[in-house]
MARTI-330108 format. One record per residue (C-alpha): residue number from 1; x, y, z. Coordinates in pm, whole numbers. Layout:
<recs>
nr	X	Y	Z
NUM	X	Y	Z
...
</recs>
This chain:
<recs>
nr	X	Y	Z
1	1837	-3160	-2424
2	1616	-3009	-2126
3	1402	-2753	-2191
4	1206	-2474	-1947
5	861	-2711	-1945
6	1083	-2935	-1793
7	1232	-2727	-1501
8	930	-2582	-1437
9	784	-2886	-1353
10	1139	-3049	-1135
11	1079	-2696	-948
12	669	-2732	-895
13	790	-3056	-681
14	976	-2838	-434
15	795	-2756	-130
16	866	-2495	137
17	1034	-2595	432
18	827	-2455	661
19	457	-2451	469
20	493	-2763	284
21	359	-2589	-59
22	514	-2560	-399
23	778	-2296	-445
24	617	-2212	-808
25	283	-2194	-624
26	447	-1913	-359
27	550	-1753	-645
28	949	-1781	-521
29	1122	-1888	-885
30	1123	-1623	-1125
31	1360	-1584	-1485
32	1394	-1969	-1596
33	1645	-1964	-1862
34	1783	-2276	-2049
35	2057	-2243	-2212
36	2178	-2612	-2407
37	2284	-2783	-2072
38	2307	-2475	-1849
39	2002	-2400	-1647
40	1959	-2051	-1495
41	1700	-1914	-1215
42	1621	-1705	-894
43	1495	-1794	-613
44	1304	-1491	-445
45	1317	-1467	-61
46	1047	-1255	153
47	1340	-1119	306
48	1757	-1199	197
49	1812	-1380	566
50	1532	-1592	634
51	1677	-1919	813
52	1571	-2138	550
53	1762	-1980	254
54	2045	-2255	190
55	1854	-2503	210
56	1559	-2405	-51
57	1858	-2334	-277
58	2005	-2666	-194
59	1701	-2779	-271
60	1623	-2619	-626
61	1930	-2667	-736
62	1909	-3100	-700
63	1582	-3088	-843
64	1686	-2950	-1143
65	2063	-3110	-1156
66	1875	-3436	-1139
67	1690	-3362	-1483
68	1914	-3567	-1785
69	2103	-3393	-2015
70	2185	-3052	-1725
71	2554	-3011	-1593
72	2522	-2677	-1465
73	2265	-2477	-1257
74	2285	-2141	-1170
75	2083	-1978	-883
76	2066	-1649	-833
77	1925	-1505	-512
78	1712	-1160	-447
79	1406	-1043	-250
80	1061	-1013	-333
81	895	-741	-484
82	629	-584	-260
83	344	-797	-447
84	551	-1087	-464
85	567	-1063	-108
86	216	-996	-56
87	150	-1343	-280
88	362	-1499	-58
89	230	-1387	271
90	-201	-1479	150
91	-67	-1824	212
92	25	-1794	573
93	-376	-1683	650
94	-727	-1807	547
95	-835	-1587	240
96	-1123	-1373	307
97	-1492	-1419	215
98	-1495	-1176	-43
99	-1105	-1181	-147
100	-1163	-1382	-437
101	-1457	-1198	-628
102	-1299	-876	-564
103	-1143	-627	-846
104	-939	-421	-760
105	-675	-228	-1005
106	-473	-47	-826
107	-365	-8	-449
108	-249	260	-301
109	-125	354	-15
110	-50	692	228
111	187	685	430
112	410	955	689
113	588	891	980
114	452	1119	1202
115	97	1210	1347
116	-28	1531	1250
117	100	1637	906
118	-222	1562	741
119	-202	1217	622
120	-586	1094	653
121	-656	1428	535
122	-452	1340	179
123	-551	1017	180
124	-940	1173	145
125	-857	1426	-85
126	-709	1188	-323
127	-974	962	-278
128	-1195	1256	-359
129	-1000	1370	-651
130	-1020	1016	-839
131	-1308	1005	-785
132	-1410	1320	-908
133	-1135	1187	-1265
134	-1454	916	-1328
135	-1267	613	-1188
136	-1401	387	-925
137	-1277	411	-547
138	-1277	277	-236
139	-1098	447	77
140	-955	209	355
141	-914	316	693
142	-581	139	819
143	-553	335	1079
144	-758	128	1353
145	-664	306	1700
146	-698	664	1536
147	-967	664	1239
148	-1025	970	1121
149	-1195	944	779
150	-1581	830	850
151	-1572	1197	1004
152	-1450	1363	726
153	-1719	1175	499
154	-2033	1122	692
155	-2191	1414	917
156	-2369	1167	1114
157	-2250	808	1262
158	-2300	539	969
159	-2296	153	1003
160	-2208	-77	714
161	-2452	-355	537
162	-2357	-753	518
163	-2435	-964	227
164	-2316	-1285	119
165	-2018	-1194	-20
166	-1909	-1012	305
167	-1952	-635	456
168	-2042	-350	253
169	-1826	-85	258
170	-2049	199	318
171	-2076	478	10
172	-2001	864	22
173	-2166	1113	-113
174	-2001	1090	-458
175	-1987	663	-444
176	-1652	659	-273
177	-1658	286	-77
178	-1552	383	290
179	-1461	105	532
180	-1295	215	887
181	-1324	54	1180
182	-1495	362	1325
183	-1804	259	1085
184	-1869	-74	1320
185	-1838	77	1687
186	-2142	190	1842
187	-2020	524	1900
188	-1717	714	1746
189	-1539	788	2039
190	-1535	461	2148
191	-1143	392	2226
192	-952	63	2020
193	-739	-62	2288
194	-571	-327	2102
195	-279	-491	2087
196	-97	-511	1722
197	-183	-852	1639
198	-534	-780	1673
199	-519	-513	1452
200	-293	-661	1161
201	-576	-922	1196
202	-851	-621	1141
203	-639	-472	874
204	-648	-804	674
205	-994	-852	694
206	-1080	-484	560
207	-853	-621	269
208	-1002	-979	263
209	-1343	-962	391
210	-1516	-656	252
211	-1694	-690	-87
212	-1492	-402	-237
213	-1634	-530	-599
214	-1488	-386	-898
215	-1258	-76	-808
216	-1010	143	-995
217	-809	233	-737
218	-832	172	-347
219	-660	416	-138
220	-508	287	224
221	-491	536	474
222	-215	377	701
223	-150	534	1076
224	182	683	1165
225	484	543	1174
226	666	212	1069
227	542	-43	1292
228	301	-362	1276
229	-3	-197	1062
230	208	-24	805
231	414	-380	809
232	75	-589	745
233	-67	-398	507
234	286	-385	300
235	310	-760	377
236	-57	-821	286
237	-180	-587	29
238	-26	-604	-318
239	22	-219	-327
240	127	-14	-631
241	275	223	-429
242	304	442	-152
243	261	812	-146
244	480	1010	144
245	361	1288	323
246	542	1557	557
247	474	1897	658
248	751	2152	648
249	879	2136	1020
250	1293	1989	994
251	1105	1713	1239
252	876	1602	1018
253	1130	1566	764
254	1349	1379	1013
255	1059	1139	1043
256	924	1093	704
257	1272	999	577
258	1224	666	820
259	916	608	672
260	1105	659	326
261	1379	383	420
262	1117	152	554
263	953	152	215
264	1281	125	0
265	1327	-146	256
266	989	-383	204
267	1025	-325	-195
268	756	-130	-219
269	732	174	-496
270	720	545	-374
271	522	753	-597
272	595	1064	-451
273	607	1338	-176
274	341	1553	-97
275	395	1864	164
276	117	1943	303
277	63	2267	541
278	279	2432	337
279	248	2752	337
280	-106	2960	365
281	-211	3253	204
282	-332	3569	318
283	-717	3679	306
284	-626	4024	255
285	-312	4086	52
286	-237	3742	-150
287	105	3678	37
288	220	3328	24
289	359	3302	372
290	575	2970	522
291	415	2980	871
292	598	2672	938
293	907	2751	802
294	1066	2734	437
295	975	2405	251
296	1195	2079	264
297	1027	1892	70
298	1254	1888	-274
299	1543	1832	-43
300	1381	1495	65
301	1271	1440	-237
302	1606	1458	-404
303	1797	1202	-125
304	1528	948	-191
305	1486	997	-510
306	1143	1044	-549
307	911	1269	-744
308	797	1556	-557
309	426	1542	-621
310	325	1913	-465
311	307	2126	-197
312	-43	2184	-27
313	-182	2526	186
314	-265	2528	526
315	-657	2639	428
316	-891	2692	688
317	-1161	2600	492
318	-1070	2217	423
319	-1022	2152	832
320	-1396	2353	867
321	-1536	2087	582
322	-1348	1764	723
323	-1526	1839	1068
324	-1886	1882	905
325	-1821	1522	737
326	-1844	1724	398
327	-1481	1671	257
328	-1586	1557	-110
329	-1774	1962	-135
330	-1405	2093	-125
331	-1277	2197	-458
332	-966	2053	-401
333	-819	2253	-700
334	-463	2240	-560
335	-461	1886	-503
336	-600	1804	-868
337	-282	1785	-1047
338	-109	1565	-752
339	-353	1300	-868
340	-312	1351	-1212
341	50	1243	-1127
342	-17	949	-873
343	-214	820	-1158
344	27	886	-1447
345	273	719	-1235
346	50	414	-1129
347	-45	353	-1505
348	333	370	-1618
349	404	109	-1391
350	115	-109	-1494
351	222	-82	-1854
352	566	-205	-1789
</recs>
């Protein structure tokens, strides 16, 4: 009678079509189950219609009809999980300097699919608010032709340190590890005109090449939109999850809900919806007033089926901090319990 040791080794001696390595090794065969002379699997694809799909199945399956004592096999198809996918993509580039001494928990990521509705600026405040919860962070500036966070963190123009291991990211105020590509241009306003392969490239080496060390959670500040970076760093990066964010305008909505489907799309894990700009309050009376217009944020919350994580003010005092580089002195007291969730929901995952 076969048993599992047995297919797993029939399937180790598979090799990708197109790389020439070991399916197991790619981490494509998941759920081996043996059953007397029935043999069951899946095959996991990076995406359901890559060309090459019938014939790594045609492939599997010989292998393991060939072993003695099998008469049936069973193959299942489906795609790859986000970090199955990121596996599966390391092997298509050269690992980074530092890639393998790096520890890093948790991933994740901020995301919206329009400029202007405060992304970088939630990306920091989380960053500052897990920080402030006694875990270990770093803060990755994805964003390469608009990077906005060095300015929020540093009043003055900072440079990161090499070492053997690869490039320091350089450390806030509060020990938050800050890599942008803003922190290795002579001057800030010196313009990034590149094409998107050069940045994916850039992205991968903030992942790969900068001695993050041991981290609780690294926060990836992504730039608008569903295009090549958000696509490399979801192809790349073995997120956790993604946290949406929209302001209350219907076309900001609109736009967010792309960013929604591209993310449902690439397997990745939502973790919520934040709203920021919400409302604001006024100095003199208290009021609570929806200068953009009533909130839509539970109604996009509810299609995608998604936790809504909070609603943040328009407050004059966190855009007056950002531009002094002095983010991590704001108190942030509305953004504490979004954290609190991110986390709770990050952790209930891991324990799975």
């Amino acid at each position: 009678m076969v048993d599992e040791q047995q297919v797993h080794q029939a399937l180790r001696e598979v090799k990708h079509p197109e790389s020439g390595r070991s399916l197991m090794e790619l981490g494509m065969i998941r759920d081996i189950r043996v059953d007397d002379k029935q043999v069951r699997f899946t095959v996991v694809l990076p995406f359901m219609n890559v060309p090459i799909k019938d014939q790594v199945v045609s492939e599997v399956r010989a292998a393991v009809e060939g072993l003695p004592g099998v008469e049936r096999v069973d193959v299942e198809l489906a795609d790859m999980t986000q970090k199955e996918r990121a596996h599966f993509m390391s092997f298509s580039r050269e690992p980074g300097s530092a890639e393998g001494v790096n520890r890093v928990k948790h991933v994740i990521a901020v995301l919206s699919g329009k400029g202007g509705v405060g992304k970088s600026t939630v990306a920091a405040l989380l960053a500052v608010a897990l920080r402030k919860g006694g875990h270990r962070v770093g803060l990755l500036d994805a964003d390469i032709t608009g990077p906005s966070i060095p300015k929020m963190f540093f009043p003055t123009q900072r440079h990161p340190d090499n070492s053997p291991l690869g490039i320091l990211p350089v450390e806030s105020e509060t020990g938050i590890g800050i890599m942008s590509i803003n922190l290795l241009l002579p001057s800030e306003d010196q313009a990034v005109i590149w094409r998107g392969p050069l940045i994916g490239k850039a992205i991968q080496q903030f992942w790969g090449d900068v001695f993050w060390g041991d981290l609780d959670y690294l926060v990836v500040d992504l730039p608008p939109g569903t295009a090549d970076a958000a696509l490399t760093v979801m192809q790349s990066i073995p997120l956790e999850g993604v946290v949406l964010v929209t302001s209350p305008q219907g076309l900001a909505g609109m736009v967010v809900r792309k960013a929604a489907q591209m993310t449902q799309h690439m397997g990745t894990p939502i973790l919520g919806l934040v709203e920021n700009m919400s409302y604001t309050t006024c100095p003199k009376c208290g009021e609570r007033i929806e200068i953009f217009g009533p909130s839509k944020a539970a109604t996009t919350a509810e299609k995608f089926n998604m936790p809504l994580l909070g609603r943040l003010p328009l407050d004059p005092e966190i855009s007056k901090l950002c531009d002094a580089g002095m983010v991590e002195q704001y108190s942030a007291d509305a953004f504490a319990p979004i954290a609190k969730k991110v986390v709770a929901s990050v952790e209930e995952r891991a324990n799975r």
